[in-house]
C-alpha positions in Angstrom: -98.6 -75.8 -40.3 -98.0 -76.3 -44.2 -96.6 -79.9 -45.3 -93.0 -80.2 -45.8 -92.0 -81.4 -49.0 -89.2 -83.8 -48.5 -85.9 -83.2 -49.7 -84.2 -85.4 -52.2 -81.0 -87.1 -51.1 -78.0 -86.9 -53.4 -78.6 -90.1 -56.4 -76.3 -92.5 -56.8 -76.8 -93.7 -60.5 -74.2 -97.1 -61.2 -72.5 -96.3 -64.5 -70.3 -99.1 -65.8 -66.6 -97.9 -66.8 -66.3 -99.2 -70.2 -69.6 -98.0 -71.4 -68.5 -94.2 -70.2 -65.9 -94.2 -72.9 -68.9 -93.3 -75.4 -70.0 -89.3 -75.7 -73.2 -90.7 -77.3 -73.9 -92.9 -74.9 -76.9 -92.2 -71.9 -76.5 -95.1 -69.8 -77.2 -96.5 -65.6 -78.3 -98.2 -63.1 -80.4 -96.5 -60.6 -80.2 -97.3 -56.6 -82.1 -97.1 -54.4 -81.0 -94.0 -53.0 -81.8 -90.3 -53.4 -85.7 -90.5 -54.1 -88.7 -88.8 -52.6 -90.9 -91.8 -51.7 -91.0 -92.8 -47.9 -92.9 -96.0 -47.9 -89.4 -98.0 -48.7 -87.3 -96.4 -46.2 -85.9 -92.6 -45.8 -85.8 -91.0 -49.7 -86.0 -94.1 -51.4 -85.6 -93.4 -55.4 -88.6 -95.9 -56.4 -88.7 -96.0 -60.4 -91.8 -98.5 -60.3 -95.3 -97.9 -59.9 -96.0 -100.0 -57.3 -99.1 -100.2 -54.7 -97.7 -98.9 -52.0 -96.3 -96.0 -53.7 -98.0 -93.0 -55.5 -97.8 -92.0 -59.0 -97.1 -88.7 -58.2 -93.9 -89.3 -56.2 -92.7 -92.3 -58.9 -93.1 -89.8 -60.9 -90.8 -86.7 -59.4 -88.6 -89.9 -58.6 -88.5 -90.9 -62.5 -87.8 -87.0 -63.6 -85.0 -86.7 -61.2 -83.2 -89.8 -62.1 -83.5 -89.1 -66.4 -82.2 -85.2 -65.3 -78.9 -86.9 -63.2 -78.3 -89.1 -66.5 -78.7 -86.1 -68.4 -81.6 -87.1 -70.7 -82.9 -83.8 -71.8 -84.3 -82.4 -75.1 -85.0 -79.1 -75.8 -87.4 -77.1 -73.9 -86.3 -79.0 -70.8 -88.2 -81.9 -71.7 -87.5 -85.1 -70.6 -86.7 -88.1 -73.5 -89.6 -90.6 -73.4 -88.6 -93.4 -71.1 -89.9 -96.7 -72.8 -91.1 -99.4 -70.3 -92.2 -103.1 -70.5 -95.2 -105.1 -68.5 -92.1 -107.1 -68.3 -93.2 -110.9 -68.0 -90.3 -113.2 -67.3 -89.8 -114.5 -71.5 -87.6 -114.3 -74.1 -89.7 -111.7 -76.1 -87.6 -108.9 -77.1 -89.4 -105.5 -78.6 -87.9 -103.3 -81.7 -88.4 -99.9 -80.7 -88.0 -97.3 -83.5 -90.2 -94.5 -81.7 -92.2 -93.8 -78.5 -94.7 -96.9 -78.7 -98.5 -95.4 -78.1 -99.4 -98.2 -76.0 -97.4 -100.6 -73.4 -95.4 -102.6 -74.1 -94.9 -106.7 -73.2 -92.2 -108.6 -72.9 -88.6 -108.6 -71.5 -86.0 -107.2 -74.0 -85.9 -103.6 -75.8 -83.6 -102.8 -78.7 -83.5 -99.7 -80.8 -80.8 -97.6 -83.2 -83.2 -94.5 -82.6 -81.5 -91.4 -80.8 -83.8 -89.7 -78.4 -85.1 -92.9 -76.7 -84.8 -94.5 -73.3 -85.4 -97.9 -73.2 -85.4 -99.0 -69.7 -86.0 -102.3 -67.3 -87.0 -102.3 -64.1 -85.9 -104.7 -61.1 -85.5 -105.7 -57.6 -83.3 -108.9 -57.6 -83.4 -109.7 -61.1 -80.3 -108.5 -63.2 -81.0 -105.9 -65.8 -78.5 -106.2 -69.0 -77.3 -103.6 -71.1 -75.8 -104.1 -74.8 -73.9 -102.0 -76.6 -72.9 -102.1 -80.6 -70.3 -98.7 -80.6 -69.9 -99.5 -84.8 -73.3 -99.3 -85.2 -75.0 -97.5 -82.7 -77.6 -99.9 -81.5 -78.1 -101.0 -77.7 -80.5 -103.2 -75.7 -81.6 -103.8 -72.1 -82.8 -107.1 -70.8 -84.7 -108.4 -67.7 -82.9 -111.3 -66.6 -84.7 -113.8 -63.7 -84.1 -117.1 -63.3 -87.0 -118.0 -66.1 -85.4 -115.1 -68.3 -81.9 -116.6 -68.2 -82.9 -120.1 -68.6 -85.0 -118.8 -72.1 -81.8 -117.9 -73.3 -82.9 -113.7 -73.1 -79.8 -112.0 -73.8 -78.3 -114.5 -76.0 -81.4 -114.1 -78.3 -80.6 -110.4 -77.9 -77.5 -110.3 -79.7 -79.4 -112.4 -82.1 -82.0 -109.9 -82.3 -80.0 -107.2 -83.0 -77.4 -108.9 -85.7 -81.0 -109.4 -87.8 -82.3 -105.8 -86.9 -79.4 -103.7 -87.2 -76.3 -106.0 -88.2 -74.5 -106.2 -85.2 -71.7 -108.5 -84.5 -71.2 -110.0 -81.2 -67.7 -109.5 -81.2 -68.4 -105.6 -81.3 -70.3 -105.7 -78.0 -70.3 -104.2 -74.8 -71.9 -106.0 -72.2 -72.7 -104.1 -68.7 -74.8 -106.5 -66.2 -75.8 -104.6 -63.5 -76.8 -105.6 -60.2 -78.8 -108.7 -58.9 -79.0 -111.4 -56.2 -75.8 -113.7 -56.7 -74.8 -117.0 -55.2 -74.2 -115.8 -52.4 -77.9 -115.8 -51.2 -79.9 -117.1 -54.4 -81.1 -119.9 -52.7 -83.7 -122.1 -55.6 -85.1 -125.5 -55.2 -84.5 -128.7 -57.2 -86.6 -127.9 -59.7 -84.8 -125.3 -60.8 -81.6 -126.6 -60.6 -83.0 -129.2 -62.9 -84.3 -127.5 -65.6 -80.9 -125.5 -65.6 -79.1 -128.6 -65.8 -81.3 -130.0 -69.0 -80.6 -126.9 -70.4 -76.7 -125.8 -70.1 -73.5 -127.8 -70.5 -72.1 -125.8 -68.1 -74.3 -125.8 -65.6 -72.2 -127.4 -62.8 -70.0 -124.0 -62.8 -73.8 -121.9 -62.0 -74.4 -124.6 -58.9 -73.6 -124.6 -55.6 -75.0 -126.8 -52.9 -74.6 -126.6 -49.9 -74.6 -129.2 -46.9 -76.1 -128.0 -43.6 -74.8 -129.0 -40.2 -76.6 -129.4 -36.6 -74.2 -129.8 -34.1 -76.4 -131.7 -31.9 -76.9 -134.0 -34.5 -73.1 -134.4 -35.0 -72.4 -134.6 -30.9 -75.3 -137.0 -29.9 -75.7 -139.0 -33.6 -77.2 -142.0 -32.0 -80.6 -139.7 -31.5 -81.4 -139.5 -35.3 -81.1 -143.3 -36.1 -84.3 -143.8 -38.1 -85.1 -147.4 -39.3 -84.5 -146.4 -42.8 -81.5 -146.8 -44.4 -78.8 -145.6 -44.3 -79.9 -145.8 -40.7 -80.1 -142.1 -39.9 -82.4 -139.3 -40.9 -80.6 -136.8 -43.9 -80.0 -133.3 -43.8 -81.4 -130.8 -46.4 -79.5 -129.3 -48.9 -79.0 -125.9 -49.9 -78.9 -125.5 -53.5 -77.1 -122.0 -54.9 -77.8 -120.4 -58.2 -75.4 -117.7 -60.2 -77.6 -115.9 -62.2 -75.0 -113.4 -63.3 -72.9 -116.5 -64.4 -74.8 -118.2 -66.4 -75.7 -114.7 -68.4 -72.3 -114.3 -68.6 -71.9 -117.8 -70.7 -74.4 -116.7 -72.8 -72.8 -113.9 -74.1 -69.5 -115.8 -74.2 -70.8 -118.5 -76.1 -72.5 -116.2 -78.8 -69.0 -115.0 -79.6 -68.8 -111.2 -77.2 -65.0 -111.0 -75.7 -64.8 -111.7 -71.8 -62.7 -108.2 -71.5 -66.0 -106.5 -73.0 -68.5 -108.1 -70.4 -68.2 -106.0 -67.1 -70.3 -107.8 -64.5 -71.3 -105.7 -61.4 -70.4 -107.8 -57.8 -73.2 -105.5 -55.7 -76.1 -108.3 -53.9 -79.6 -106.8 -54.0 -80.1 -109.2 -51.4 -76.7 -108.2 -49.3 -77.3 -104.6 -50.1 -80.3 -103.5 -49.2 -78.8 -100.3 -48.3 -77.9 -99.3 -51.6 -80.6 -101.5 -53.9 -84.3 -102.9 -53.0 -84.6 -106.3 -53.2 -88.1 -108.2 -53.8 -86.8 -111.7 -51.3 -85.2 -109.5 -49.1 -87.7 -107.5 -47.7 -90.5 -110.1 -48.9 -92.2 -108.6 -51.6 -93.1 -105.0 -50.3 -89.7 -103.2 -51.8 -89.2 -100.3 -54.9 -88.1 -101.5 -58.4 -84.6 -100.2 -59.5 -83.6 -99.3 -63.3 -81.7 -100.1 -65.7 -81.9 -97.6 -68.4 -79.7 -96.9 -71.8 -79.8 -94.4 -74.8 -78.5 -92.2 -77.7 -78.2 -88.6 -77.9 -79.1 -87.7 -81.1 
């Protein structure tokens, strides 16, 4: 009996509103749904090369998502799809054509047509810029380390110096991550956060937790130490997509032109992988932008 080749599902590609407005303008988030692979669930659209996964099927997976954004060039080929050994830093890369080797860091900018510059992720928000005056975008890989290195703040930077943009000309589009709701950090974090942001209180939420059989029988957890009873842990909360938010706000881009996206990788797991949710083994999503020429 010959081996069936699976069918692909129908994509769902996330394409913020107020970036649509713009005919030159290739732009989305992928899903996690409509793929070929199997080993991440029933036709998983994995855009990473991963170990579990071949290179073969991230590849089919990688030709059908470019064809659903419509990145074509003549001949039916597909544009080239620049990619970072992304590295959780501030380091933004110029792009001006297809670079010969890989590239590292965790930021892309260009003002070439032709080019898809694209970051990959699986909790971790992925950021999309966009100067309409000038034609010049970005895309960002924003984790905890990312965000508190100030990445997409230094990317506006990056590309007033490159190409001239002004932040007030922007068009901000952060796709989907873990929020508060479930990204839990530890002290540490929270710390370094703290040292680094005024407003750091409004990305912090901390959460007592309860035991009712401490609460009925309290008398049980006296401890000899004061204040005579044993503490409870703390939960500590982090919003990621906040505090990227501020960034761009306090480099001068309007709040109406920052569209943040409210879908959990770690709530959703339906629609997008996510590395903490299923521990580690999970697809990478992307977050990919361009210019027709």
């Amino acid at each position: 009996m010959p081996n069936r080749v699976p069918r692909q599902a129908k994509l769902n590609v996330l394409r913020p509103a107020h970036l649509s407005k713009f005919p030159w303008l290739i732009h989305g988030f992928s899903t996690r749904v409509g793929g070929f692979s199997r080993v991440y669930g029933k036709a998983a659209l994995n855009l990473g090369f991963t170990r579990d996964d071949s290179k073969a099927t991230v590849q089919r997976n990688r030709d059908a998502f470019l064809a659903e954004l419509g990145a074509k060039r003549e001949l039916n080929r597909r544009w080239p799809l620049v990619t970072l050994r992304q590295v959780h830093s501030d380091i933004i890369q110029l792009v001006e054509s297809a670079p010969e080797s890989q590239l590292v860091g965790d930021g892309l900018i260009t003002n070439t047509p032709g080019l898809l510059l694209a970051i990959q992720t699986a909790d971790c928000f992925p950021i999309i810029l966009v100067d309409p005056k000038r034609r010049a975008l970005g895309v960002f890989h924003a984790g905890w380390r990312g965000t508190l290195r100030r990445i997409v703040e230094k990317g506006v930077g990056e590309m007033h110096r490159c190409f001239g943009t002004g932040a007030s000309d922007l068009e901000a589009a952060i796709g989907p991550g873990i929020h508060s709701c479930c990204y839990e950090v530890g002290e540490e974090v929270r710390d370094q956060f703290e040292s680094q942001f005024a407003y750091a209180e409004k990305l912090v939420r901390v959460v007592e937790e309860s035991d009712p059989v401490r609460e009925k029988y309290p008398m049980l957890f006296l401890t000899a130490r004061a204040p005579g009873h044993s503490v409870l842990p703390k939960k500590i909360f982090l919003d990621l997509a906040e505090a990227n938010r501020q960034q761009l706000l306090a480099v001068g881009v309007p709040a109406k032109s920052i569209e943040v996206s409210s879908l959990c990788t770690n709530c959703r797991t339906d629609l997008l992988f996510s590395y903490r949710s299923e521990k580690g083994k999970t697809g990478l999503m992307m977050g990919v932008v361009g210019i027709r020429g």
